[in-house]
C-alpha positions in Angstrom: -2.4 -0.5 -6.8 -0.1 0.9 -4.3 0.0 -0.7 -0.9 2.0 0.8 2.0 2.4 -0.2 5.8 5.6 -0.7 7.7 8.4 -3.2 7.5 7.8 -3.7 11.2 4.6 -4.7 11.1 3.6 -8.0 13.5 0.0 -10.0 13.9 -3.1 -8.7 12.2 -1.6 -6.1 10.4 0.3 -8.9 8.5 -2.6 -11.1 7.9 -4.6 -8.2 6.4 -2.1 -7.2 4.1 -1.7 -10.8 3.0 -5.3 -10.8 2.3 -5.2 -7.5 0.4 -2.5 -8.6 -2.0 -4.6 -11.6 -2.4 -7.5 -9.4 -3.6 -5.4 -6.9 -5.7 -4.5 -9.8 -7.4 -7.6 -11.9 -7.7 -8.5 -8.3 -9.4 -6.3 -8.3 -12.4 -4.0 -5.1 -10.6 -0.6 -4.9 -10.5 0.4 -4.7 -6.7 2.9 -1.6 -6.0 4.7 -1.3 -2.9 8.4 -0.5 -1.2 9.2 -3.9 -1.7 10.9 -4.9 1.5 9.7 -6.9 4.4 6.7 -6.7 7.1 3.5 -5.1 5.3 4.8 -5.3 2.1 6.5 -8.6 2.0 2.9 -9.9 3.4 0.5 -8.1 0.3 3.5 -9.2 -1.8 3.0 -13.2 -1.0 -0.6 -12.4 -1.1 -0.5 -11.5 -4.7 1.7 -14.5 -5.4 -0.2 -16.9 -4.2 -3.0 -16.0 -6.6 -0.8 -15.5 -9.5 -0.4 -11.9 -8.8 2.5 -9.6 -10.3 4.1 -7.6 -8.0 6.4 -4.1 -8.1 8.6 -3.4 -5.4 9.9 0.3 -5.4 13.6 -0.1 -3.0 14.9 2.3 -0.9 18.6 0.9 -1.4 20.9 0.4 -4.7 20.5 -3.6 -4.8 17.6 -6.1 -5.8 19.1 -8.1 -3.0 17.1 -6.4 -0.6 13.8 -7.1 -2.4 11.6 -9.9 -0.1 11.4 -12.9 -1.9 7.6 -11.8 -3.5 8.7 -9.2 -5.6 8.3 -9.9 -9.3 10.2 -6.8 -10.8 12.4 -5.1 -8.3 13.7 -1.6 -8.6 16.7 -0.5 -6.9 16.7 3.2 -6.5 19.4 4.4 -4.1 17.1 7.0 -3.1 16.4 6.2 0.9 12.7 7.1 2.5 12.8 9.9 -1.0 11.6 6.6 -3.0 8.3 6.6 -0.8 7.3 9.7 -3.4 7.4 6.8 -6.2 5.6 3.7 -4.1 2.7 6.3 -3.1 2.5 7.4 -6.6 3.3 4.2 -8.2 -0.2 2.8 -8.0 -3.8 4.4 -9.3 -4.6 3.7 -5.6 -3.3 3.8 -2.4 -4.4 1.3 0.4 -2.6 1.5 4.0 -2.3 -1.3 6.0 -1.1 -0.4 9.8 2.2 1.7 9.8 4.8 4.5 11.5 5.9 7.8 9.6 7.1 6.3 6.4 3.7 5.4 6.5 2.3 8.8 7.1 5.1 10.1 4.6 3.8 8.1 1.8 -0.3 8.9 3.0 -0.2 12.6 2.5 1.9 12.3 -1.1 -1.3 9.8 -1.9 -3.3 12.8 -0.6 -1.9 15.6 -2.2 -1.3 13.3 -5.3 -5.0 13.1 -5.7 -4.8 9.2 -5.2 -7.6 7.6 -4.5 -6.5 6.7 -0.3 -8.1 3.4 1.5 -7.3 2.9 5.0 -7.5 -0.6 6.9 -8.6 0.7 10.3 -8.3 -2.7 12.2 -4.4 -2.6 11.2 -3.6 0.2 13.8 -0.9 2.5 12.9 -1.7 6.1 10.9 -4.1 3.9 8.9 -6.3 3.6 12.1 -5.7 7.2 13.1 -6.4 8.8 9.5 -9.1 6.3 8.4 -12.2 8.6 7.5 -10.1 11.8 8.0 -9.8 14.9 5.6 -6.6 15.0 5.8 -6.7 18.7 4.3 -8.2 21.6 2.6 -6.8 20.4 -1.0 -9.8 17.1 -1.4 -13.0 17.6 -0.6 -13.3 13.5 0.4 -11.5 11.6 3.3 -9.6 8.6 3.6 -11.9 5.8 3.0 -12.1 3.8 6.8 -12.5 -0.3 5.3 -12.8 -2.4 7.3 -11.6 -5.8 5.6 -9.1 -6.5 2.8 -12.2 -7.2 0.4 -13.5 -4.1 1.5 -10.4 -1.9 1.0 -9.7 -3.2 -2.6 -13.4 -3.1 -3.5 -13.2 0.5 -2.9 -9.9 1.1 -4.8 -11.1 -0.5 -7.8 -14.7 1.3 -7.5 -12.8 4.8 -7.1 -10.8 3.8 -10.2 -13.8 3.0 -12.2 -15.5 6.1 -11.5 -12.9 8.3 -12.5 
């Protein structure tokens, strides 16, 4: 499962992505993500702490920039272009809070087909796209949770059904 939210992420937006990578993992998923600091460095610990495995997708050519969660780290040189891999990296995609990288890596999930999950009490485009068609191409919208528990329940339901 992909999660996405920005590196500059501060307060609740933090703490819900923590949870969230807490849950992927208590799932059995693999957590996806850009794999540096804020959002994902939060869902990254998350995962850790129960036993998680974690997948961070890097914007730059070095594993040195990788936050210290990241289990496999993969340098790709390839600036805000690598947000095509993150958003497509995982089955599903659950935003947590973010700015336009954020948006950027929302509508590939959309156009994608991803299955999109959007923590509303994060702020950020998750707030403003939560329940949202985004466009014409899907006939559903983002799905609003409004917990962590919520927001990976309905990734792993959406991958279940299909």
């Amino acid at each position: 499962m992909a999660v996405i939210g920005g590196s500059d992420t501060s307060g609740n937006g933090l703490e819900l992505a923590e949870e969230v990578g807490a849950e992927i993992a208590k799932h059995g998923h693999v957590l996806v993500c850009g794999g540096l600091g804020g959002v994902m460095e939060a869902a990254c610990k998350g995962a850790k702490r129960h036993g998680g495995i974690t997948v961070g997708i890097l914007p730059t050519e070095s594993k040195m920039h990788a936050n210290p969660f990241v289990d496999i780290a993969i340098p790709t040189g390839m600036g805000y272009l690598r947000n095509f891999l993150v958003a497509r990296g995982g089955d599903a995609v659950i935003a947590i809070a973010g700015s336009a990288g954020t948006l950027s890596e929302m509508a590939i999930a959309w156009f994608s087909d991803r299955p999109l999950i959007a923590l509303v009490e994060s702020g950020g485009w998750a707030k403003k796209l939560a329940g949202q068609k985004i466009d014409h191409r899907r006939s559903d919208s983002v799905y609003p949770a409004q917990s962590a528990e919520e927001a990976v329940q309905a990734a792993v339901e959406s991958l279940e059904s299909g």
